[in-house]
matplotlib code that plots the C-alpha trace (Angstrom):
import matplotlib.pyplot as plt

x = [0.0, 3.2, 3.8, 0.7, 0.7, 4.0, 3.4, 0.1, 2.3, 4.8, 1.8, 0.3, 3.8, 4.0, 0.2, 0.2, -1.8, -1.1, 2.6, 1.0, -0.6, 2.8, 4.9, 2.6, 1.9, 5.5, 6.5, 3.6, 4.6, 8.9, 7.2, 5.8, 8.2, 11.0, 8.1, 7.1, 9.7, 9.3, 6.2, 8.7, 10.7, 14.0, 17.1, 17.8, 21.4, 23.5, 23.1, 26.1, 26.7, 29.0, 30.6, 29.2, 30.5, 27.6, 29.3, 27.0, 29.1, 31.7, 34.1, 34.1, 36.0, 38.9, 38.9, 39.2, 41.6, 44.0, 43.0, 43.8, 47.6, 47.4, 44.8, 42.7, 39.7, 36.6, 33.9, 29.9, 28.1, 24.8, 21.3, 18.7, 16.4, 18.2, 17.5, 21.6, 22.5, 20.7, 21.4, 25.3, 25.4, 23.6, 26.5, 29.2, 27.7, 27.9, 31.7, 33.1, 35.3, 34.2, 37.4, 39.5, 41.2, 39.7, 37.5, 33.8, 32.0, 28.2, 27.0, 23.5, 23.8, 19.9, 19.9, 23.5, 23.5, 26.1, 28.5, 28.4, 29.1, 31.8, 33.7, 33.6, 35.7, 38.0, 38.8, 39.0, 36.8, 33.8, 30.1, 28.6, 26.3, 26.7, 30.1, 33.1, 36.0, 39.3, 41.9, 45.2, 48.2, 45.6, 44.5, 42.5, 43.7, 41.2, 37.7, 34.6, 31.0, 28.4, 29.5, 33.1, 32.7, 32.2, 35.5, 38.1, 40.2, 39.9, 42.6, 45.1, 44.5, 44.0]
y = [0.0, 2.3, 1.5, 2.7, 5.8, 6.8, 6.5, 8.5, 11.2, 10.9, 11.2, 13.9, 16.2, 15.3, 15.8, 12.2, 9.8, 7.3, 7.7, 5.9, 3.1, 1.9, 2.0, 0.1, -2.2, -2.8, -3.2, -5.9, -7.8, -7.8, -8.3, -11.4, -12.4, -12.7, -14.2, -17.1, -17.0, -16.2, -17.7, -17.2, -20.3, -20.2, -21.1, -24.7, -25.5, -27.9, -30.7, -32.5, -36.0, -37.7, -40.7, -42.7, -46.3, -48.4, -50.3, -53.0, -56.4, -56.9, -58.0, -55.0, -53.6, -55.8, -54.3, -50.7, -51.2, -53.0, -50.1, -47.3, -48.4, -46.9, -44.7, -42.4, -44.5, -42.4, -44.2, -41.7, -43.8, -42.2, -42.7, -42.2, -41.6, -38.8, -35.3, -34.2, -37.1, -35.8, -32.0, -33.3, -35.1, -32.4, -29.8, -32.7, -33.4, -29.5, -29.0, -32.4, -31.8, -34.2, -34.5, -36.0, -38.5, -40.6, -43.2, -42.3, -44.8, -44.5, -46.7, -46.6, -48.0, -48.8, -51.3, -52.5, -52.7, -55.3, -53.7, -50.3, -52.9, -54.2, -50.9, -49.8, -53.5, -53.6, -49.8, -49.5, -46.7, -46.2, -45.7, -42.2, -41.3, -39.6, -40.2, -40.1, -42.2, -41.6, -44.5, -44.3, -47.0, -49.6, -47.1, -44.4, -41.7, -39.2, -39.4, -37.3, -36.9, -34.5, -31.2, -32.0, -33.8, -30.8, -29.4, -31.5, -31.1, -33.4, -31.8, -33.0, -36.8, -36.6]
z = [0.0, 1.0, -2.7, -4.3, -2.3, -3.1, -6.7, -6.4, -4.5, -7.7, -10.7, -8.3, -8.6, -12.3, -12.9, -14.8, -13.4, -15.8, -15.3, -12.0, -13.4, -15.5, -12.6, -10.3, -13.2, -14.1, -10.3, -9.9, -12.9, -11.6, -8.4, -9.6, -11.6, -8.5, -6.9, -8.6, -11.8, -15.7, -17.5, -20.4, -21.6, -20.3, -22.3, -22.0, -20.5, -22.1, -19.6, -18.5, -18.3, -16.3, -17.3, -14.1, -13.6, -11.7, -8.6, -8.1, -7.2, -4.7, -7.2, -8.7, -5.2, -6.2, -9.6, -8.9, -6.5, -8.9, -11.8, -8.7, -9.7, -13.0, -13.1, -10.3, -8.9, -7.4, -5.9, -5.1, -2.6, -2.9, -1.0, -3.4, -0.1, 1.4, 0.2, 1.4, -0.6, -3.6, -2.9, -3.1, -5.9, -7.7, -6.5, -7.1, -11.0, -11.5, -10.1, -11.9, -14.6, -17.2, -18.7, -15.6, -16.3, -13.0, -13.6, -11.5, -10.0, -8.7, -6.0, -4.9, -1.3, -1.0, -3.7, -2.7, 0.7, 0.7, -1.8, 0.2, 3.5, 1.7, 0.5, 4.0, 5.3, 2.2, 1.8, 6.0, 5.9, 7.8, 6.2, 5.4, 3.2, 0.9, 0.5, -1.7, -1.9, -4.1, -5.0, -6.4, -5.8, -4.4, -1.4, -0.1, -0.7, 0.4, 1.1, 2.8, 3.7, 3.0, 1.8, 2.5, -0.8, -2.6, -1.3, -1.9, -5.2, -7.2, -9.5, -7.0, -7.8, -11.3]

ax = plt.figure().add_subplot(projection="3d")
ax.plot(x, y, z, "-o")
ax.set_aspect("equal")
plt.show()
């Protein structure tokens, strides 16, 4: 209302009252805009996809650990429950630099429950969710939880 009067004072000085009506107009329709967005189509971003590896078997533990020797081994344990979870991998999938030269492995620790049990015994490091993991010479090298994830450098193990 503050709004309207103000702009009433403003036409009054000016003598144009429809001077009024535009402003109040065009601050409704920003004001709506910030409010609940642009009913115009927005410009599509070029979605990116990362070359995820599924982690699904147990035997697959032994594999990455034996290609960590040559090559940089990163392993997303992700709930697909768990709105953090999801809110991570989100930021993670926007930082990752597609063209690292690590290999990226997705593991979905509802529907392997086992395998996620498994990473933690072989790879000595306790469960978190979500979590990252990053292997080189047949070890650990780094890992972290939660929004640590989306801190560490991954250029550093590349």
């Amino acid at each position: 209302m503050f709004y309207i009067k103000m702009f009433f004072t403003h036409a009054n000085e000016k003598s144009d009252k429809s001077t009024c009506v535009r402003l109040i107009k065009k601050s409704n329709k920003n004001m709506f805009k910030k409010l609940f967005g642009s009913s115009e189509p927005k410009e599509k971003k070029e979605e990116k996809v990362l070359p995820w590896l599924p982690l699904q078997t147990g035997t697959q533990l032994d594999e990455i650990l034996e290609r960590s020797k040559t090559k940089t081994q990163l392993v997303f344990k992700h709930s697909t429950r768990c709105g953090i979870s999801r809110m991570v991998m989100s930021q993670f999938e926007s930082a990752y630099n597609v063209d690292s030269s690590a290999d990226l492995y997705y593991l979905d620790l509802l529907n392997y429950r086992d395998v996620s049990n498994e990473v933690g015994y072989k790879y000595q490091v306790m469960h978190q969710s979500p979590q990252l993991l990053i292997l080189r010479n047949g070890v650990v090298v780094a890992h972290a939880s939660h929004g640590e994830i989306n801190e560490i450098d991954l250029a550093k193990y590349s």
